[in-house]
N, C-alpha and C positions, 0 to 999 in steps of 0.2 A: 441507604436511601438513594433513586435515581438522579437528584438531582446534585447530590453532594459526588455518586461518581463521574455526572457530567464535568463539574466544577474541575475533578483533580486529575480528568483524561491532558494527556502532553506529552509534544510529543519524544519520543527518544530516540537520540541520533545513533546509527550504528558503532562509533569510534566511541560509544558509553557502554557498550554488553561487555558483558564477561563471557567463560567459555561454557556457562552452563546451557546443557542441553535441551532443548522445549519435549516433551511426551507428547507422542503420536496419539494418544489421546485427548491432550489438551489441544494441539493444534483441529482434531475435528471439531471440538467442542466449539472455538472459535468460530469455525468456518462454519457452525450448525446456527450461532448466533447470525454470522452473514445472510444465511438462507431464509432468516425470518423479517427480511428488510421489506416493506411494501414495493410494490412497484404496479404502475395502471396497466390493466387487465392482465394483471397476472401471467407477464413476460416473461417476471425473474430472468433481465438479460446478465446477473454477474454471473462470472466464471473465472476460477482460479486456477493456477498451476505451480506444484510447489514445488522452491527450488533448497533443496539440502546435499549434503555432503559436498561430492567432485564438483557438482553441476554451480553451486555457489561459486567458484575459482571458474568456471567456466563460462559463468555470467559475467563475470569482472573481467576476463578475460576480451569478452564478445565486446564488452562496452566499450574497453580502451582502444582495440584494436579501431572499429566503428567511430569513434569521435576523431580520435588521431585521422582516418582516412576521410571525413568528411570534413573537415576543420582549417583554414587555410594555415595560420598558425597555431598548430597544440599547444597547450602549456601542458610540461610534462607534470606539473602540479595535480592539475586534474584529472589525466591520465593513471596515475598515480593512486589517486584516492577511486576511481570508477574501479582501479584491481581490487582494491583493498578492503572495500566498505563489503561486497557481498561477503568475503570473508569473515568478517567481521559479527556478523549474522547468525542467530544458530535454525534463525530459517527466513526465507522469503519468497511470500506470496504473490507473484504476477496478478496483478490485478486487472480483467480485462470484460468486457465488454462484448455479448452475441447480439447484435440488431436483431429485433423481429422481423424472421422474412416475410410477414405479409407490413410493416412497418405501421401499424396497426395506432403506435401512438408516436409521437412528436422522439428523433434521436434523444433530445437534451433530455425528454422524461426518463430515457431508458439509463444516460450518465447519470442524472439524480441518482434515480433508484440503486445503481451500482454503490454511487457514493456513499447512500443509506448502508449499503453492506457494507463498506469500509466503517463505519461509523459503528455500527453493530461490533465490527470485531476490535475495532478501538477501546470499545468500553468492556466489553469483555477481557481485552487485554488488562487494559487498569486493573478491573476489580481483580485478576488473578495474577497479578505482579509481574506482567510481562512486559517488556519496553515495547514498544513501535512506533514506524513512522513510516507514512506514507510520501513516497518519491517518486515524480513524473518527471523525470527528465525528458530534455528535446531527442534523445536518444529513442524513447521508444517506438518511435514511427518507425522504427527496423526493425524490432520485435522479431516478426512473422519470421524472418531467418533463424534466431532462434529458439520462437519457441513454437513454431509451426503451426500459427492460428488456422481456424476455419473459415470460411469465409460469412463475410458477414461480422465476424470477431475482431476486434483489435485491443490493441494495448494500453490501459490506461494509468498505469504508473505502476512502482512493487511497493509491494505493505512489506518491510524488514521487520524482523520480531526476536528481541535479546531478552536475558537478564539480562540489570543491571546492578551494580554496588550502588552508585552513584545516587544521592538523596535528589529526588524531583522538588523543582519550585515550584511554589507555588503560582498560579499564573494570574494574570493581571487584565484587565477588560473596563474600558470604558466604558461610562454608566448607560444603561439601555435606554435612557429616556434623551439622551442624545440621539438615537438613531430610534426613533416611534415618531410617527405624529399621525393622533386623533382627529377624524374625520367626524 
């Protein structure tokens, strides 16, 4: 039922996969879930880019390097973990954003709708037992160096995607009728 896999979507950190490998066919199938997110008049502005094998150690690479040189003092902690976490990954998806160039509706509708795609493949993740977790670090406003957006494109966080071993909790929510009120 949809609403039992909304309940048990959560997210999963990269330092929780193991080294099992995702199939090139299940990552389309995710991404085919992404494409069916709504968006007003039919912009569909998400667009992804997938990073596997080298190019993961090359992510983590760009990111430390990037924080370290914009950062007055690094902590080599986090440093550290920016190498380690794509690694970590047996894929991840640049999550990003094409404006319509006639800008047709309002930017914030076009992030929704993107979001809607992340959402889409969140719950596809679930139901097919794959961990994820979407990560926007302050880092991707550099992006376009590496991953050579278009213009009109940018960067809005990466969806990472593992197994895991690791049993997910169950999650916890404050009752809805705290946050409604009837007009």
């Amino acid at each position: 039922m949809i609403f039992d896999l909304i309940k048990n979507r959560r997210s999963v950190f990269p330092v929780q996969y193991n080294s099992k490998p995702i199939a090139k066919e299940d990552i389309l199938k995710i991404l085919e879930a992404a494409n069916w997110a709504p968006s007003h008049r039919k912009t569909e502005p998400w667009r992804f880019k997938i990073i596997q094998g080298d190019k993961k150690a090359a992510l983590g690479e760009f990111l430390s390097n990037t924080y370290i040189d914009i950062t007055p003092k690094p902590q080599q902690v986090k440093s550290k973990k920016l190498i380690e976490n794509p690694k970590k990954a047996a894929v991840i998806i640049a999550i990003c954003m094409q404006r319509d160039p006639l800008e047709s509706v309002p930017e914030w509708e076009e992030i929704a709708a993107v979001a809607m795609a992340v959402q889409n493949m969140w719950l596809c993740c679930t139901q097919m037992g794959i961990g994820s977790y979407w990560s926007s670090p302050a880092l991707i406003k550099y992006m376009n160096e590496f991953l050579s957006l278009k213009e009109g494109e940018k960067c809005l966080g990466f969806f990472y995607m593992g197994y895991s071993d690791d049993e997910i909790t169950e999650g916890v929510r404050k009752p809805i009728e705290d946050k409604v009120t009837w007009l």
